[in-house]
PDB file of N, H, CA, C and O in Angstrom:
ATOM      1  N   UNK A   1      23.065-162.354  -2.247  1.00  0.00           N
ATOM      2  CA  UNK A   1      22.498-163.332  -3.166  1.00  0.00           C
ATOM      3  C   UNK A   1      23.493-163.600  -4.289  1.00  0.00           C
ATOM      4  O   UNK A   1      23.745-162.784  -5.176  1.00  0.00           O
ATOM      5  N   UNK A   2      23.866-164.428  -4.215  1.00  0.00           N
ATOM      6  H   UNK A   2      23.661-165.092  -3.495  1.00  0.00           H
ATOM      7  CA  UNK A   2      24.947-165.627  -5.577  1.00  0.00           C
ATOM      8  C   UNK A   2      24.021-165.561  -6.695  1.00  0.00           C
ATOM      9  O   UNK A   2      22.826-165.847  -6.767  1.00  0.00           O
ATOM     10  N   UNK A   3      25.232-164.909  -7.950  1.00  0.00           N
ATOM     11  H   UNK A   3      26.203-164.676  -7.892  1.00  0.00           H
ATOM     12  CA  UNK A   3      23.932-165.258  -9.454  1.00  0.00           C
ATOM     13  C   UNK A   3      24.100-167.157  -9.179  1.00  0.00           C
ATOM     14  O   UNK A   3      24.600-167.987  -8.420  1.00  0.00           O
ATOM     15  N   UNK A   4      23.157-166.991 -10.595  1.00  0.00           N
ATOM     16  H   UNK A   4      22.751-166.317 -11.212  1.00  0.00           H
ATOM     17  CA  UNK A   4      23.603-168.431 -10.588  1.00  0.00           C
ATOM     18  C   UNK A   4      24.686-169.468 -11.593  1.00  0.00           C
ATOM     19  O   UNK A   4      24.700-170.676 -11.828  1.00  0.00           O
ATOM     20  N   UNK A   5      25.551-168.295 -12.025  1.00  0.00           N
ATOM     21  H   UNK A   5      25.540-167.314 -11.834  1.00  0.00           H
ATOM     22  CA  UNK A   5      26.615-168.600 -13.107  1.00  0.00           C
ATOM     23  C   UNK A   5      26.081-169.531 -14.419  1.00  0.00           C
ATOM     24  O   UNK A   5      26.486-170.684 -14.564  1.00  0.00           O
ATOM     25  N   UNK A   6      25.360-169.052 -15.129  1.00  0.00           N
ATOM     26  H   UNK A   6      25.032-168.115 -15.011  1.00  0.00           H
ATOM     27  CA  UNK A   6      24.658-169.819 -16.418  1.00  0.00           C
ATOM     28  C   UNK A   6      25.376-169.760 -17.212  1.00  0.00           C
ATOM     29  O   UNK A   6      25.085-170.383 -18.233  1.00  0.00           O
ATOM     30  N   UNK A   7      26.873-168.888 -17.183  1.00  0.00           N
ATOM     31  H   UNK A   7      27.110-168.382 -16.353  1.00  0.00           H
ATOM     32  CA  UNK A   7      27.176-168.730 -18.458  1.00  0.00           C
ATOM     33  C   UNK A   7      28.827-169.102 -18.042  1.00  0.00           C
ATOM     34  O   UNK A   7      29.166-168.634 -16.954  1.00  0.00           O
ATOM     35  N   UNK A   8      30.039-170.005 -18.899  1.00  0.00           N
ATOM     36  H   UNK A   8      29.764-170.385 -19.782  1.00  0.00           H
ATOM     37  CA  UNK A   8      30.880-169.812 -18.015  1.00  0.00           C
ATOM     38  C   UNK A   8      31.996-168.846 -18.253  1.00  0.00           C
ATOM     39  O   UNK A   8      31.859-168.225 -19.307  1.00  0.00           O
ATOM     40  N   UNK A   9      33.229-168.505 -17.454  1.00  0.00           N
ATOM     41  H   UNK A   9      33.341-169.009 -16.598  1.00  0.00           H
ATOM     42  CA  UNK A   9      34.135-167.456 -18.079  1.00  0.00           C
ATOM     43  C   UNK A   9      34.381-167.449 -19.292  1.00  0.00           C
ATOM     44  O   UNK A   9      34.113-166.469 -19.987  1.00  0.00           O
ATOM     45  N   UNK A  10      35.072-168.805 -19.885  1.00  0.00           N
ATOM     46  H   UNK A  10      35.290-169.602 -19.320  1.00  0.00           H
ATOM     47  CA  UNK A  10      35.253-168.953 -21.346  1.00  0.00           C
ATOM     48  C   UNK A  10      34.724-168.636 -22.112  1.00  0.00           C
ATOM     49  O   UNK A  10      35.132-168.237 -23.203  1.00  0.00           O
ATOM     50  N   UNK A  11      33.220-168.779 -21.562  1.00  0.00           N
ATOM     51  H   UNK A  11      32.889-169.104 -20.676  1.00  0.00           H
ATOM     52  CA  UNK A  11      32.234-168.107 -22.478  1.00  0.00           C
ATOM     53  C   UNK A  11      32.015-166.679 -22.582  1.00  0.00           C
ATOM     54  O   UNK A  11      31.821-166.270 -23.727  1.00  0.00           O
ATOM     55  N   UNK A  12      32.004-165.984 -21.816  1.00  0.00           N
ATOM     56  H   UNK A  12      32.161-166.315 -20.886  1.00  0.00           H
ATOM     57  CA  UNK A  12      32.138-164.767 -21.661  1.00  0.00           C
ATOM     58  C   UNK A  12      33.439-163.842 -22.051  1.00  0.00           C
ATOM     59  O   UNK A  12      33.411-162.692 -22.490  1.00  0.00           O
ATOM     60  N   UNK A  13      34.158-164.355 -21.876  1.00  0.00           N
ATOM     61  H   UNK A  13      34.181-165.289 -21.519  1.00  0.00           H
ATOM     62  CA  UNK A  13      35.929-164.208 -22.497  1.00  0.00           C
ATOM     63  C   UNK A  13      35.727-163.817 -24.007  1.00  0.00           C
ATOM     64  O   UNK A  13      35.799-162.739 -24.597  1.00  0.00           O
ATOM     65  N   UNK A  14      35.334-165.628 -24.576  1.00  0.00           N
ATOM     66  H   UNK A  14      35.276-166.504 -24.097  1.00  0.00           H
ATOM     67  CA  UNK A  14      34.781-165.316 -25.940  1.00  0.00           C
ATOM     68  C   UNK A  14      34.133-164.076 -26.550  1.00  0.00           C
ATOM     69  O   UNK A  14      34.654-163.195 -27.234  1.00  0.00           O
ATOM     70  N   UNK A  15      32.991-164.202 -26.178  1.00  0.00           N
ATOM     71  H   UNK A  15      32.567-164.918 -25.623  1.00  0.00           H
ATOM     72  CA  UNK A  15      31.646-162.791 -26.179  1.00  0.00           C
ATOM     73  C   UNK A  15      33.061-161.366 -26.456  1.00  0.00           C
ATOM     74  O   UNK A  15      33.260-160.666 -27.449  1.00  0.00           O
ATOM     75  N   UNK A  16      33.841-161.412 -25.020  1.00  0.00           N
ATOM     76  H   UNK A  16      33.678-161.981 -24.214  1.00  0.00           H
ATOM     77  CA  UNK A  16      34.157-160.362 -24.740  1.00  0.00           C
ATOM     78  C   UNK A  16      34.945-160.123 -26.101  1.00  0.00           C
ATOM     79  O   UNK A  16      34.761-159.129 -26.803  1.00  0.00           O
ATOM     80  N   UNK A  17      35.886-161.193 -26.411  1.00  0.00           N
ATOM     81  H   UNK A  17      36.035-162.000 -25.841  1.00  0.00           H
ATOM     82  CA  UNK A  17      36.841-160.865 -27.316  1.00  0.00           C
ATOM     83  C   UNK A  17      36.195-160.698 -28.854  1.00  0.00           C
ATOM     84  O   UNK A  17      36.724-159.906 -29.633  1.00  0.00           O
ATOM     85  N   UNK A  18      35.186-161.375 -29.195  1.00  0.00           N
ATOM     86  H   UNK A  18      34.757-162.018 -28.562  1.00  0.00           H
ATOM     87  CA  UNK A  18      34.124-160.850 -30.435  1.00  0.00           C
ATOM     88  C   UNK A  18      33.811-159.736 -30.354  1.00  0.00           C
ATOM     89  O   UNK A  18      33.704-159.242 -31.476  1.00  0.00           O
ATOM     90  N   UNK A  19      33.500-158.743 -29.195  1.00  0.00           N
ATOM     91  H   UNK A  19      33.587-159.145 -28.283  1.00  0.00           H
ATOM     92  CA  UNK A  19      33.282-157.321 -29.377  1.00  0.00           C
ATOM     93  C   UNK A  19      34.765-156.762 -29.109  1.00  0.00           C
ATOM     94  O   UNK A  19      34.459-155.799 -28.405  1.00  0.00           O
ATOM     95  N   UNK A  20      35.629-156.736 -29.163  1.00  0.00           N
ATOM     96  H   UNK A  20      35.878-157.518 -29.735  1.00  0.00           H
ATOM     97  CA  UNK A  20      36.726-156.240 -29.523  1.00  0.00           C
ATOM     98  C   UNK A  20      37.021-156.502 -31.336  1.00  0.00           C
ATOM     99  O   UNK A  20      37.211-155.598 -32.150  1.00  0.00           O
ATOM    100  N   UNK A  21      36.997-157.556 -31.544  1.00  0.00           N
ATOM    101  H   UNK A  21      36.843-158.291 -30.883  1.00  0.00           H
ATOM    102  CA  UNK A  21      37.430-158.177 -33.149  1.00  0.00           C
ATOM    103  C   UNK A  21      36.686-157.708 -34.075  1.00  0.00           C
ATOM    104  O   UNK A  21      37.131-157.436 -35.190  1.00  0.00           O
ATOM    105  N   UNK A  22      35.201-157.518 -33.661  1.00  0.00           N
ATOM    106  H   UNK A  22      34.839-157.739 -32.755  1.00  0.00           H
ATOM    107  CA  UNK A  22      34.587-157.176 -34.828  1.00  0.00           C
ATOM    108  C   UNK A  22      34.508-155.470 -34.621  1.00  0.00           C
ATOM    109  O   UNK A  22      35.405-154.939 -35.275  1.00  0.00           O
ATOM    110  N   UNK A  23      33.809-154.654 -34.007  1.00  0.00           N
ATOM    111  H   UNK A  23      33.079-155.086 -33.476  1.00  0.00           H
ATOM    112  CA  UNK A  23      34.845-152.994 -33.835  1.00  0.00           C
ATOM    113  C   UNK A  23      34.646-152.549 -32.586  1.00  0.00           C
ATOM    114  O   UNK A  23      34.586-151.321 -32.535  1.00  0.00           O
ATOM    115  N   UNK A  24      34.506-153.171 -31.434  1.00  0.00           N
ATOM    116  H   UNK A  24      34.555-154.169 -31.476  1.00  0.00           H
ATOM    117  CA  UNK A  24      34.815-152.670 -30.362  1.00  0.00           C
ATOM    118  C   UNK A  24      33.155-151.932 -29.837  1.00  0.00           C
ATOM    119  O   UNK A  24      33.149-150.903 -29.162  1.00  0.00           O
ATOM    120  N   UNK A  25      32.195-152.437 -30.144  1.00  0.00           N
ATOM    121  H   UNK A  25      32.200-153.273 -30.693  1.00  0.00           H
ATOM    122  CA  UNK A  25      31.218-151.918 -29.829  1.00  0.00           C
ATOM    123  C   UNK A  25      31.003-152.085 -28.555  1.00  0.00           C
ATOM    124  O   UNK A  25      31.574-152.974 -27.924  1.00  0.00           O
ATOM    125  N   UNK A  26      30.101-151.203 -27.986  1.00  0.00           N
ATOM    126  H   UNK A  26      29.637-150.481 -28.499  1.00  0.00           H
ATOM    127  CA  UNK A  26      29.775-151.479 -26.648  1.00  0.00           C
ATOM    128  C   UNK A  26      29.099-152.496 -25.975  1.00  0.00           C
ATOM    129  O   UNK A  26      28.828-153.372 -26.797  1.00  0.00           O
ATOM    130  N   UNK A  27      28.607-152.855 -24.591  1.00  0.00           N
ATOM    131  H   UNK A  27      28.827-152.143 -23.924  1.00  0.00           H
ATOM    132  CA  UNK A  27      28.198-154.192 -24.242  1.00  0.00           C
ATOM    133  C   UNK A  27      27.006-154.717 -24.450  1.00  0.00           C
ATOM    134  O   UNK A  27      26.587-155.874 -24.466  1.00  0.00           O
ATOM    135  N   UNK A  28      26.199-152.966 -24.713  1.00  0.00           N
ATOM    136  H   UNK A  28      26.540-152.026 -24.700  1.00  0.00           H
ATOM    137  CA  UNK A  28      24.865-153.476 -25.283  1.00  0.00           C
ATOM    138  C   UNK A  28      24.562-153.844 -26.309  1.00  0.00           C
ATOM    139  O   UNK A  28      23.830-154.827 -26.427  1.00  0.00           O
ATOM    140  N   UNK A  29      25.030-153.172 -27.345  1.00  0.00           N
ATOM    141  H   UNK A  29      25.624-152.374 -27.249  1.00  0.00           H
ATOM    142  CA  UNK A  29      25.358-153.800 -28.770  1.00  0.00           C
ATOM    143  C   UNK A  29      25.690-155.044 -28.564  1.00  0.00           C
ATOM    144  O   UNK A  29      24.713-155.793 -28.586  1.00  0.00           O
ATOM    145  N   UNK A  30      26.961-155.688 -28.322  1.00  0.00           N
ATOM    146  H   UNK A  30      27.754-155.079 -28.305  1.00  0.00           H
ATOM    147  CA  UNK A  30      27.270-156.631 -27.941  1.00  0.00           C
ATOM    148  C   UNK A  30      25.599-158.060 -28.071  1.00  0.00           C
ATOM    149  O   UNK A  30      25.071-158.843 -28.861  1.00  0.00           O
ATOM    150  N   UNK A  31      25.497-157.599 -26.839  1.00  0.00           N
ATOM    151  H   UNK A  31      25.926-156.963 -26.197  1.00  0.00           H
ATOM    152  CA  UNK A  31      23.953-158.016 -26.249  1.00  0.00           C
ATOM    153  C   UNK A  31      23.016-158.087 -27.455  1.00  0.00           C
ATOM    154  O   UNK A  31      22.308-159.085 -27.322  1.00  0.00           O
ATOM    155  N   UNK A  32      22.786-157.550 -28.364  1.00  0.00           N
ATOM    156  H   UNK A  32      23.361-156.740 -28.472  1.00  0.00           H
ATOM    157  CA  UNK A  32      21.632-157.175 -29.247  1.00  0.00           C
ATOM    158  C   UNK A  32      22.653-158.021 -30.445  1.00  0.00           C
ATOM    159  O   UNK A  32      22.084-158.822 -31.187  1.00  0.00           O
ATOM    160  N   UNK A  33      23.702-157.871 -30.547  1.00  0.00           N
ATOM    161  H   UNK A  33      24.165-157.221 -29.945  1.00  0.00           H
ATOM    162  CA  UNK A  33      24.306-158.509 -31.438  1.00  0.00           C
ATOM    163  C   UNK A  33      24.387-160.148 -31.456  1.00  0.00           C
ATOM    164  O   UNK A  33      24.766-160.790 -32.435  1.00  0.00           O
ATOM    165  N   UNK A  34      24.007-160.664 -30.323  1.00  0.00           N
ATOM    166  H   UNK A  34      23.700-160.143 -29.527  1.00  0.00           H
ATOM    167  CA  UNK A  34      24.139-161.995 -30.444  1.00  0.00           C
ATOM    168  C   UNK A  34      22.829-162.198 -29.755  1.00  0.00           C
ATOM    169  O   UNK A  34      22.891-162.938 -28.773  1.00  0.00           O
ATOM    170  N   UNK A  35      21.997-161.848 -29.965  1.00  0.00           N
ATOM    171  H   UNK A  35      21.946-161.246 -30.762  1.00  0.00           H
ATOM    172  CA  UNK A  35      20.186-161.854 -29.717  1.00  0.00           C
ATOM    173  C   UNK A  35      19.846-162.017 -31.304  1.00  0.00           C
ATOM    174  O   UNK A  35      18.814-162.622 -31.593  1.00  0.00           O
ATOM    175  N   UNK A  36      20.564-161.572 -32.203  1.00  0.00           N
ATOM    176  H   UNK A  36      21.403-161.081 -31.968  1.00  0.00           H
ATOM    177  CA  UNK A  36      20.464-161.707 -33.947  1.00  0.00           C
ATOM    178  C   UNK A  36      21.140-162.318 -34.404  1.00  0.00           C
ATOM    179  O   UNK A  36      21.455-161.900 -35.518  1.00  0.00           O
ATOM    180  N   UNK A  37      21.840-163.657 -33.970  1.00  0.00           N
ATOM    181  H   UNK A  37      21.584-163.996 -33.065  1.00  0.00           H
ATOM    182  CA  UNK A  37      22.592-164.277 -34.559  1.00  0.00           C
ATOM    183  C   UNK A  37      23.134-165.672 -33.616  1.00  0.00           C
ATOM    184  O   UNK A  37      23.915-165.918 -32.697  1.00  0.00           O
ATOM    185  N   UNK A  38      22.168-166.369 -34.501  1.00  0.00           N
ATOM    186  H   UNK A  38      21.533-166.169 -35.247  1.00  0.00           H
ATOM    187  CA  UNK A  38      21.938-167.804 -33.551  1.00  0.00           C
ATOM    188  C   UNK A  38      23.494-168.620 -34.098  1.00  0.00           C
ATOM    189  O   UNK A  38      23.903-169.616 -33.502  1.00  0.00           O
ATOM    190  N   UNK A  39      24.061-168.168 -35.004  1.00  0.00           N
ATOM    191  H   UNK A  39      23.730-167.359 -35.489  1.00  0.00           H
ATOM    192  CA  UNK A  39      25.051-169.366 -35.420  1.00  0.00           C
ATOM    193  C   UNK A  39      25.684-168.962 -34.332  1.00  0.00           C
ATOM    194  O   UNK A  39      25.694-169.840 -33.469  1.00  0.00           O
ATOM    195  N   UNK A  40      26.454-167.547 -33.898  1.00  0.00           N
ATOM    196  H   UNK A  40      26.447-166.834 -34.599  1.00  0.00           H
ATOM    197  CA  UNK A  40      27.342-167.555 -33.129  1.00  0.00           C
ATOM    198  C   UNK A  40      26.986-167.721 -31.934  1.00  0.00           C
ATOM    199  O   UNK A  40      27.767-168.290 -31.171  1.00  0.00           O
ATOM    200  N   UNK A  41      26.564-167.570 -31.779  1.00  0.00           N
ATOM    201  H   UNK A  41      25.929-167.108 -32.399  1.00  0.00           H
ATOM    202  CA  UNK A  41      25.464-168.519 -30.111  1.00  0.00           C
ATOM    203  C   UNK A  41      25.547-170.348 -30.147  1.00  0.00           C
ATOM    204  O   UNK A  41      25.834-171.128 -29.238  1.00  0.00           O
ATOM    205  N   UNK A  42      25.186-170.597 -31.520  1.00  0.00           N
ATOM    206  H   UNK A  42      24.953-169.964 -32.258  1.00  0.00           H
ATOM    207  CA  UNK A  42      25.883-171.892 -31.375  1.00  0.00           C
ATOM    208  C   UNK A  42      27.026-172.147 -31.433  1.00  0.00           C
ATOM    209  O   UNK A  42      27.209-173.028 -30.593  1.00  0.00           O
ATOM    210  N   UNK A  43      28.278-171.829 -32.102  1.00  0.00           N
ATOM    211  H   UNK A  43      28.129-171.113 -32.784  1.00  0.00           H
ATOM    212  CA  UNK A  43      29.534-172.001 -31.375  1.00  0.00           C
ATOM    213  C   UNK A  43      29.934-171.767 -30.601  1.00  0.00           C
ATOM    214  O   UNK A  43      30.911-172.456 -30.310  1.00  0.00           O
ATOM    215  N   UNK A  44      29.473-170.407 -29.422  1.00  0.00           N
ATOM    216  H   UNK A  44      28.679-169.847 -29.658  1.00  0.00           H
ATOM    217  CA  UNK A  44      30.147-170.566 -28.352  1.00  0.00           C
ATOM    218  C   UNK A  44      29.521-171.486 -27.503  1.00  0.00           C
ATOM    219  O   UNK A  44      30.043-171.635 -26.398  1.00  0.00           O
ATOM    220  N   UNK A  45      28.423-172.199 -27.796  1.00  0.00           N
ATOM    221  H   UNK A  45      27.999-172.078 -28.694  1.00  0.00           H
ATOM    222  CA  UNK A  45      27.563-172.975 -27.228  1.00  0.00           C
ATOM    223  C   UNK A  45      26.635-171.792 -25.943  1.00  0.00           C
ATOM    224  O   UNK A  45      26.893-171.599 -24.755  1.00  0.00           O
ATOM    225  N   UNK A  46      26.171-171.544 -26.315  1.00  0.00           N
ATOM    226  H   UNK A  46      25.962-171.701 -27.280  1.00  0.00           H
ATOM    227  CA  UNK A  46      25.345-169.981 -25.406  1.00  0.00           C
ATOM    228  C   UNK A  46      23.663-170.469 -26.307  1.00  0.00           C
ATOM    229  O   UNK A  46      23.225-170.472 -27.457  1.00  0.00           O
ATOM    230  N   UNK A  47      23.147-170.864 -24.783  1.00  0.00           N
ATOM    231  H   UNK A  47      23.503-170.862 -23.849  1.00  0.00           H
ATOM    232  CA  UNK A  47      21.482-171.333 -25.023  1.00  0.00           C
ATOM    233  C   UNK A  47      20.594-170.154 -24.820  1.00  0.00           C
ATOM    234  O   UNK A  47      19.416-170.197 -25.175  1.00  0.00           O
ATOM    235  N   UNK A  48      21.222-168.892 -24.148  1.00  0.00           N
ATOM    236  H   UNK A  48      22.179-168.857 -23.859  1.00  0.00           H
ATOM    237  CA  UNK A  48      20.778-167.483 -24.126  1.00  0.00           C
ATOM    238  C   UNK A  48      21.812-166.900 -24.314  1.00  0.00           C
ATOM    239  O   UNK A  48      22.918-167.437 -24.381  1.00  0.00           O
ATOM    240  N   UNK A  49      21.468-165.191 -24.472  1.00  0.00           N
ATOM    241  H   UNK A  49      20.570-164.754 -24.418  1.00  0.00           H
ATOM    242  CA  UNK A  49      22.246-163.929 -24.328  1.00  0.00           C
ATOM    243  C   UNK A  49      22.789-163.692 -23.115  1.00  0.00           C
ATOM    244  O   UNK A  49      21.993-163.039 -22.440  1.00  0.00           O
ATOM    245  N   UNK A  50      23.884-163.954 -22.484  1.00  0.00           N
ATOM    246  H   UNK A  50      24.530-164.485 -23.032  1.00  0.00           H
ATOM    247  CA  UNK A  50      24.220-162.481 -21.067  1.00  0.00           C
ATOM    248  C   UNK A  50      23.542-161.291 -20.955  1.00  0.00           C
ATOM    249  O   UNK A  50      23.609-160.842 -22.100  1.00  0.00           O
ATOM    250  N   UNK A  51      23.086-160.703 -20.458  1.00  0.00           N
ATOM    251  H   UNK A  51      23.032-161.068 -19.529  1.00  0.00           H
ATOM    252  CA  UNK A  51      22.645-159.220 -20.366  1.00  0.00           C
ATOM    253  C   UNK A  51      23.945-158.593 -20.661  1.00  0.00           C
ATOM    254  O   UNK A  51      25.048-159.094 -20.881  1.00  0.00           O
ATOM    255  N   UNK A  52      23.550-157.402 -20.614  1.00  0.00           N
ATOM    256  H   UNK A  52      22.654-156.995 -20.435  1.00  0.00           H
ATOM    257  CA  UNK A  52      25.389-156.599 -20.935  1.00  0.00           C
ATOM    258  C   UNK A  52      25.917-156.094 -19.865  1.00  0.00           C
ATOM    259  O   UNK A  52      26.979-155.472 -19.873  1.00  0.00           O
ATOM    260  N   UNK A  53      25.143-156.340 -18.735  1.00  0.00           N
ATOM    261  H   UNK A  53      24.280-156.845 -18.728  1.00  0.00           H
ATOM    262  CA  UNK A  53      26.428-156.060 -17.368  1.00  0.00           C
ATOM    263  C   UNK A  53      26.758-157.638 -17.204  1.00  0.00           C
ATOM    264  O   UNK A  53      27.962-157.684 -16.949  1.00  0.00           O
ATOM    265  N   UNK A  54      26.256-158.887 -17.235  1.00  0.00           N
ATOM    266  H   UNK A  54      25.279-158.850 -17.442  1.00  0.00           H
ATOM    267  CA  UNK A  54      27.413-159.430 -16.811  1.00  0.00           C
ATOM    268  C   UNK A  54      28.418-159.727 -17.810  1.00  0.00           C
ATOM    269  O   UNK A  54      29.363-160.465 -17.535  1.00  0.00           O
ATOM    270  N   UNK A  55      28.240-159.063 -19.248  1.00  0.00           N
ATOM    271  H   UNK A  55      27.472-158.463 -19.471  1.00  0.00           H
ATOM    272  CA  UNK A  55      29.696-158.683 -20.076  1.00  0.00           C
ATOM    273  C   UNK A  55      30.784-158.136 -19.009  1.00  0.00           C
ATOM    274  O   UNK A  55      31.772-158.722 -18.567  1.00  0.00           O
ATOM    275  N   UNK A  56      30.247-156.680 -18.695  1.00  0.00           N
ATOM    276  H   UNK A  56      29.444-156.204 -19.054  1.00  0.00           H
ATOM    277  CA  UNK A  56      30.865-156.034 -18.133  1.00  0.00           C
ATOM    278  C   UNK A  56      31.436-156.426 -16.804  1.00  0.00           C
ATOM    279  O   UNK A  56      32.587-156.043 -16.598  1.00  0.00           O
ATOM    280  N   UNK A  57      30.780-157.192 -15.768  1.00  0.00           N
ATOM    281  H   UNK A  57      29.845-157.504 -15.935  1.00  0.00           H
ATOM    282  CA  UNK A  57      31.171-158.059 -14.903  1.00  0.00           C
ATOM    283  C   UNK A  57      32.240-158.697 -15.025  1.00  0.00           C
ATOM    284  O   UNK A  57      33.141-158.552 -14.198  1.00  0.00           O
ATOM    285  N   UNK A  58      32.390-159.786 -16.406  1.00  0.00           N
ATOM    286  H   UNK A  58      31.658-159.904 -17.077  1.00  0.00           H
ATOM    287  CA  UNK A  58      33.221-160.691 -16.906  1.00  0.00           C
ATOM    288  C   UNK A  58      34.576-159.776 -17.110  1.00  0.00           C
ATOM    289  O   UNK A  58      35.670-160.149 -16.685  1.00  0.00           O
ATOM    290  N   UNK A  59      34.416-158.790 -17.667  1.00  0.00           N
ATOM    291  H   UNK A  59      33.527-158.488 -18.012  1.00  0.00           H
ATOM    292  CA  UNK A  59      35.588-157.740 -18.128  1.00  0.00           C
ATOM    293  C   UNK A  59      36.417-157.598 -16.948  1.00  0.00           C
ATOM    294  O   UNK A  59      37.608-157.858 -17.118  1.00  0.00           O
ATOM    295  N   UNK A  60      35.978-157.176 -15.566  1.00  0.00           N
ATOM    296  H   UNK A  60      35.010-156.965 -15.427  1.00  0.00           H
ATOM    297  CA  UNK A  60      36.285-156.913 -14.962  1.00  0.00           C
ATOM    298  C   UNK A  60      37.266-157.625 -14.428  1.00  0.00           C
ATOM    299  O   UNK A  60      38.480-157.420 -14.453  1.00  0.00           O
ATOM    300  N   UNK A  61      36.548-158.620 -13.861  1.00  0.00           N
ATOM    301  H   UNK A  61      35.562-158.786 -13.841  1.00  0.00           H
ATOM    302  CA  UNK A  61      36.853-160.271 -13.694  1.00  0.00           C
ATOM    303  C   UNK A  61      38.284-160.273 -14.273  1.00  0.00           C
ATOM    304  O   UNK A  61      39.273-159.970 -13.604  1.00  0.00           O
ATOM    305  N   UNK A  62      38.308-160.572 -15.334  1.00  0.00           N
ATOM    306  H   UNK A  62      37.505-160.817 -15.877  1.00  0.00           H
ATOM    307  CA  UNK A  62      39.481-160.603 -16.053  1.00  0.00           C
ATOM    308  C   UNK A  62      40.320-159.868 -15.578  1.00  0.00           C
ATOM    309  O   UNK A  62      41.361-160.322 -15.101  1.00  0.00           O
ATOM    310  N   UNK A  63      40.013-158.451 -15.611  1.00  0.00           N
ATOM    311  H   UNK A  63      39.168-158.083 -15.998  1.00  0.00           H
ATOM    312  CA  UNK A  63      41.207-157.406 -15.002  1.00  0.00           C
ATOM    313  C   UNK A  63      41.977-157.614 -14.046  1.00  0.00           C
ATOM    314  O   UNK A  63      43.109-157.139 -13.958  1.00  0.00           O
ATOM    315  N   UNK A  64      41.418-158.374 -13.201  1.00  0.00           N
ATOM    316  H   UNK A  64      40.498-158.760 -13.273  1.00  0.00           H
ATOM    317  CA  UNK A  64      41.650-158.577 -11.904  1.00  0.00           C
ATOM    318  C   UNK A  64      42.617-159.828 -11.728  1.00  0.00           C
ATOM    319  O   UNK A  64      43.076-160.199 -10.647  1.00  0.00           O
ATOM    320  N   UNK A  65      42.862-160.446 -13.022  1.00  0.00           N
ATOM    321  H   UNK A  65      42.490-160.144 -13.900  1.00  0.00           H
ATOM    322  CA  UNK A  65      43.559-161.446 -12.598  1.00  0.00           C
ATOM    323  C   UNK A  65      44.926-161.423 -12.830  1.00  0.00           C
ATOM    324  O   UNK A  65      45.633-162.354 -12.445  1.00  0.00           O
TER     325      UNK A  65
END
C-alpha cells in the first residue's frame, strides 16, 4: 500500500532542517512543535502536522541520495 504523499520533500526537508536549527530535538517533539505553532505551518505552507515517522522517513530519504 502507497502513502498518499500529502506532504512534499521540500516540505519535509524544511521541518527536518528546523529541528536541527532550533536544538536538534527529536521527531516527536518536532511533531508537537509544529501542532503549537500555526505561523510556521503557514510558511512552510503545511495544512497538517507529519506524524514523526514520516520525519524520520524523509531523513532517510535524504540519506540515500
Amino acid at each position: 500500500k502507497k502513502s498518499p504523499h500529502i506532504y512534499s520533500l521540500p516540505q519535509l526537508i524544511s521541518c527536518v532542517l528546523l529541528k536541527i536549527y532550533i536544538r536538534n530535538m527529536s521527531y516527536r517533539d518536532l511533531e508537537d512543535f509544529l501542532l503549537s505553532s500555526g505561523d510556521i505551518k503557514r510558511v512552510l505552507g503545511l495544512r497538517g502536522v507529519p506524524n514523526y515517522s514520516t520525519f524520520c522517513r524523509a531523513c532517510n530519504r535524504i540519506k540515500r541520495l
